[in-house]
N, C-alpha and C positions, 0 to 999 in steps of 0.2 A: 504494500500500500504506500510508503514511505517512496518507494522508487517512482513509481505513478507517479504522483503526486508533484514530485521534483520535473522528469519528467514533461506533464503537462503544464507547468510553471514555464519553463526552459521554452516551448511550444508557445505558451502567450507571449514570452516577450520575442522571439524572433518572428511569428505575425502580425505584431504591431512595432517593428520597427521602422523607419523612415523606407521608403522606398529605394531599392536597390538600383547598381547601374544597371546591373543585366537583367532579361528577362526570366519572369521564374517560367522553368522548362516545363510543360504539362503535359502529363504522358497519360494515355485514356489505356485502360486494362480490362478487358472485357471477352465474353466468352461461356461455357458452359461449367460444370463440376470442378475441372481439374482447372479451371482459372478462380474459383470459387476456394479449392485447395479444403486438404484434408490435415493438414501442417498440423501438432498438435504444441502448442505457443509455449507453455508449459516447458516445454524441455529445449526450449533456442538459449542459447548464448547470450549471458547480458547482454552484451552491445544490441542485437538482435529485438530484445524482450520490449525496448520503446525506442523509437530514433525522431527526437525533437524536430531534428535537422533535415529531416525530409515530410512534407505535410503532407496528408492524405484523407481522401473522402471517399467512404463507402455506402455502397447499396446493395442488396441482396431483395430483387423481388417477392420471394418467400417472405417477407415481409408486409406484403399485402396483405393475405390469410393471417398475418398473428404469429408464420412456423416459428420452427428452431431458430430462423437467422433475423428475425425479428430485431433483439438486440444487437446487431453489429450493424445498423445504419447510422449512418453519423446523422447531424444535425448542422456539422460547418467543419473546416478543417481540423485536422489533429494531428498527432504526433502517427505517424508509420508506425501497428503494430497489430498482434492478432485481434481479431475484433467478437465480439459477444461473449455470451455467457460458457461458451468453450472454448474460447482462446484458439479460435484456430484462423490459419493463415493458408496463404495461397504461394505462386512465386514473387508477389510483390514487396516479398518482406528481405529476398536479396535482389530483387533488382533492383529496388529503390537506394541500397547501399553502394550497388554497384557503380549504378549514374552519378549517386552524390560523390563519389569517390574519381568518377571519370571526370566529374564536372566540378572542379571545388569551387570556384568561381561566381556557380550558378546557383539558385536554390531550385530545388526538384519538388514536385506536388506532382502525386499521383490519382487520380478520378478512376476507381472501380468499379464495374457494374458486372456482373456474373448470376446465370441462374442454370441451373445441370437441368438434365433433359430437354433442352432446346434447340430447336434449327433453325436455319433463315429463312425456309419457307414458309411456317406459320408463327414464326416469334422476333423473326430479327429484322425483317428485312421493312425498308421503311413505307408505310401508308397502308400497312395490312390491319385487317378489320380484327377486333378481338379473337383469339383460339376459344369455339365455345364450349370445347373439351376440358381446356385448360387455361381459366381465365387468367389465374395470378399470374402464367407464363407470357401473358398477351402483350403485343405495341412494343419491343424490346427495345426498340430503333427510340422511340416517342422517348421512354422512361428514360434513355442511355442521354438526349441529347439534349429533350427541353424542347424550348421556343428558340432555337436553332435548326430543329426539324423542320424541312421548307414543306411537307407534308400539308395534307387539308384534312382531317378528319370526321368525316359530317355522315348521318343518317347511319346504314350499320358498320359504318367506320369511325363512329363516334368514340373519343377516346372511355376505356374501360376505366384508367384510373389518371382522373386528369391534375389532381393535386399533389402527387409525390415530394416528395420534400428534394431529394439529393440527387438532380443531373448536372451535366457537363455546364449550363449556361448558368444555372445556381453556383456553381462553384468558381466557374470563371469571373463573375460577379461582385463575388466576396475576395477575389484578390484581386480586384479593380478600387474597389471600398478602401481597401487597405495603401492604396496610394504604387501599388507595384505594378510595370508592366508584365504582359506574358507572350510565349508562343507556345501553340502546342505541337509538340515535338514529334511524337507518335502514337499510333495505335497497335496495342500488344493484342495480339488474337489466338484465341485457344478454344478451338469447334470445332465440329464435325463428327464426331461417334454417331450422333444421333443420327443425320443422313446417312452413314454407312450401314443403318440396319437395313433401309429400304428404297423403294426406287430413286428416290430422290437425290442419291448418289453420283447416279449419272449423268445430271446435271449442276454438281456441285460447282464446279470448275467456272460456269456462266453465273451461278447465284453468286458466290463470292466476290467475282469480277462487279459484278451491279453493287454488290453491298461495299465496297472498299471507293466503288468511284462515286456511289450516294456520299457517303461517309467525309471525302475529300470536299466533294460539292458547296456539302453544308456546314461546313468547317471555313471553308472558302482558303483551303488549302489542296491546292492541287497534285504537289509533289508529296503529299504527308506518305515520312516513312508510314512503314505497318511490318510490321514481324509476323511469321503467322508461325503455330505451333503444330506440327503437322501429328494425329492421331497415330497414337501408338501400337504396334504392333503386341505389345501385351492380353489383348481381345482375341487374336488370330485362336480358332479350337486348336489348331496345331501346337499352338504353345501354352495349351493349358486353362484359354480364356474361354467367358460363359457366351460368345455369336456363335452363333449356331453353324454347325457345317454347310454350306452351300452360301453360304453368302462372303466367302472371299473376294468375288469380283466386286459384289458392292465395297468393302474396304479397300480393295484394289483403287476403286475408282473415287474415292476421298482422296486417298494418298498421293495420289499420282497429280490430282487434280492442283492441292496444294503446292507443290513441287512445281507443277508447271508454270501455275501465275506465277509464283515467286522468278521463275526461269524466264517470263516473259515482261517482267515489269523492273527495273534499275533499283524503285524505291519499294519494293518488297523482300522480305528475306523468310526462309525458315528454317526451324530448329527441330532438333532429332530427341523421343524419349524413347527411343527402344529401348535403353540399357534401363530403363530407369525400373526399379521393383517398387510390386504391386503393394497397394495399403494391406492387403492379406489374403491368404487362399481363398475369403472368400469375397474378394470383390479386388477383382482384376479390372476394374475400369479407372481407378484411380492410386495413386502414389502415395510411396509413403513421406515421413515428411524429412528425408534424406534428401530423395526426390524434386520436392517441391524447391526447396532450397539451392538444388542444382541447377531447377527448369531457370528458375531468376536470375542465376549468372548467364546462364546461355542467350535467354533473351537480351539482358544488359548485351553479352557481347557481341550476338546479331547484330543489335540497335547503331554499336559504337563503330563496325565494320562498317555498315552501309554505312552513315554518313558519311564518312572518312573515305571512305571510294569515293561517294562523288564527289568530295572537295570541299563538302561543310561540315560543320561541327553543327549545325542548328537546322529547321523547318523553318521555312518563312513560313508566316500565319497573321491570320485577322488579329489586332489589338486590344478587341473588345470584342463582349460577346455579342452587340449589336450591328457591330461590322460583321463578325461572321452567319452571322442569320442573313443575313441581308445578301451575303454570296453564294444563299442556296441555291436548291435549284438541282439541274446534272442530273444523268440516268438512273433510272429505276429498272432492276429487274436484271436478266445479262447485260452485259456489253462491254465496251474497251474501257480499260483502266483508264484512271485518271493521271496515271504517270506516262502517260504516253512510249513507255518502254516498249524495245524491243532487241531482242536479242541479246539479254543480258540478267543475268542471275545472282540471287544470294542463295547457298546453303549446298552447291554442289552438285553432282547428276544425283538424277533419280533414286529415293530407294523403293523397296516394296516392303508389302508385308503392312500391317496397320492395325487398328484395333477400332470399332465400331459397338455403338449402342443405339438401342433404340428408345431406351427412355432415358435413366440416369446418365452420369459418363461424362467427361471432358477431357481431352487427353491435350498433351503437349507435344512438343517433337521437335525436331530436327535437328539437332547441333551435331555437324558434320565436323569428326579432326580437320586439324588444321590439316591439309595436303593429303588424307587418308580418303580410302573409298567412300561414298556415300553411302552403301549400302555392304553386308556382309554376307557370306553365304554363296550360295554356287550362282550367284551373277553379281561379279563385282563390277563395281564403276568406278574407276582409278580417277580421282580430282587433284588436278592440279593444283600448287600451293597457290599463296597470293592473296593479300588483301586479308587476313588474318588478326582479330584484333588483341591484343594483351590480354591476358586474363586470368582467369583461374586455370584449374586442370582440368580436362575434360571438355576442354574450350568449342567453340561452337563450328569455327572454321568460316564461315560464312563467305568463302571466296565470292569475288564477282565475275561471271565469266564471260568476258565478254567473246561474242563473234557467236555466240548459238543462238540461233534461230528460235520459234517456238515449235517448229517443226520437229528441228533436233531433240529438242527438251522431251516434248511429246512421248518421240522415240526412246529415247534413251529411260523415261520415265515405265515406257511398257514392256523391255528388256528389263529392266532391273527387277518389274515386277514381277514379271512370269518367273524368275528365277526364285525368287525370296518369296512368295507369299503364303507357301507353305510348308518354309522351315520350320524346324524345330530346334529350341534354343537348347535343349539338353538338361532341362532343369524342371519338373515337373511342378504345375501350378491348378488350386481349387479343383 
């Protein structure tokens, strides 16, 4: 209680101090389960257990109903730390360390929104009418963004829950209040199980692409990184996980899909959690909190790679959150990225192999070694080094490669799979 307390002390006076020269860097976290994270806060390292020095706002829609996550919605910024009455955390709790430590310069503020068993077909994706199966899961786009969403929501698209306390424009708000400028820097994304139970898979590839260039639109950020975390192969029945046999190709075609945008956009990257073990035998759809703690350095070092390829250290971005509403707008549904890339990758060729739900579930992924295969197992794809950013061990690798086509990516994406997606890791699970 004593440490709290300090703490959130240390927290008041660094959001009310004079306004900084630089921009505080705003990074939006968002995603299903395993961005929601099963971390259990209780056993993180002091440093870990509160960090004043990186401020953060969360939301957990379960919170609508009253659930479990009820108490881990903020009400304005805080100190970086596991949130509600079980202290649990996501990978935000080292990314956030990582950035402040890549950026000292900067002050870092993280905006999370996560809720497990969601997809962008009936949850995420922007101007969709309530889920009437699953209300609380409804509008995820709406709750994530605010009155930034350039959306119209009227007759039975009328918002489900139109007062929520804690999105992106509420929060960009209250560090405008405080006299400090911002940009936001990127979007962390961790999705997709849910579409690899069902057909909707095979169209991940075009949902994504519409939700990343919505996403840019109404930001009124066109180049915004975005990190994606591509779903893990922990799910595969071959390795011990609860998808059911015959639906490999739908995980095939999550993984693949992720892979590829990242291959065909400059300011996309993604990261690997095959290696990562499962919360327990019996629920292989999430990590444990070794795991999670790993997923946030790999993200951080995605993040620090791509910028640093193309030459910046920062995202240009709207100033306010009124200038960025005002730049909405932009495609809905498939279509071309909004980074206008081509031929050029974060995160290495293709792997296969994936892990897929259809309710619960959010996985992570990708951090490719520095210069190591992308994938392992009887279809390897040899990645060249380059563009590598500092970091922990087990680094993410996040080469940029330029000269491949989306063509190439494609291919290389569907070799790697056919080889890998029904390996076995050799270690028996649930």
């Amino acid at each position: 209680m004593k440490r709290s307390c300090i703490a959130l002390a240390a927290f008041a006076l660094s959001l009310s101090a004079p306004a900084i020269a630089q921009p505080v860097k705003v990074f939006v976290l968002a995603g299903q389960s395993n961005m929601v994270g099963y971390g259990v806060g209780r056993q993180l390292p002091v440093e870990l257990q509160s960090q004043p020095d990186v401020w953060y706002d969360h939301y957990n829609p379960d919170a609508r109903e009253g659930g479990p996550y009820a108490a881990a919605t903020s009400a304005d910024w805080g100190p970086l730390e596991p949130k509600g009455e079980a202290r649990r955390y996501g990978p935000e709790i080292t990314f956030g360390r990582a950035i402040a430590a890549a950026y000292p310069e900067d002050r870092i503020a993280i905006v999370k929104m996560a809720q497990g068993g969601t997809n962008l077909v009936d949850h995420w994706g922007r101007g969709l009418a309530p889920d009437p199966e699953v209300l609380y899961k409804s509008q995820l786009y709406h709750a994530l963004l605010g009155r930034l969403d350039s959306a119209t929501y009227e007759g039975d698209r009328a918002l489900r829950y139109p007062e929520e306390v804690t999105r992106l424009d509420g929060a960009l708000a209250r560090i405008e209040s405080e006299g400090h400028p911002y940009e936001i820097a990127a979007l962390v994304w961790m999705q997709g199980e849910n579409e690899a139970g069902w057909s909707a898979a095979f169209s991940y590839g075009d949902t994504l692409r519409g939700f990343i260039a919505a996403i840019r639109a109404d930001l009124g950020v066109p180049g915004l990184p975005v990190v994606l975390g591509r779903v893990s192969d922990n799910l595969y029945p071959a390795n011990g996980g609860p998808i059911a046999a015959g639906k490999e190709a739908n995980i095939d075609a999550v993984r693949a899909a992720q892979v590829t945008v990242a291959e065909e956009d400059p300011r996309v990257a993604w990261v690997d959690t095959d290696d990562f073990t499962a919360r327990s035998p019996d629920d292989a759809y999430h990590f444990d909190s070794a795991a999670y703690q790993l997923l946030g350095d790999r993200f951080a070092e995605a993040y620090i790679a791509l910028v640093r390829e193309e030459g910046s250290s920062t995202a240009s971005s709207a100033s306010s959150a009124g200038s960025a509403a005002a730049a909405g707008g932009g495609a809905t549904g498939g279509g071309a990225t909004g980074g206008g890339a081509t031929a050029v990758s974060s995160g290495s060729t293709a792997a296969a192999g994936g892990a897929a739900s259809e309710g619960e579930g959010g996985s992570g992924a990708t951090a490719v070694s520095s210069g190591s295969a992308a994938a392992t197992g009887s279809a390897e794809a040899a990645a060249s080094s380059g563009g590598v950013a500092p970091g922990s061990a087990g680094g993410c690798g996040c080469r940029i490669a330029a000269g491949q086509g989306p063509g190439a990516a494609a291919a290389l994406a569907l070799v790697a799979l056919a080889g890998l997606r029904r390996r076995s890791r050799g270690h028996g699970k649930g």
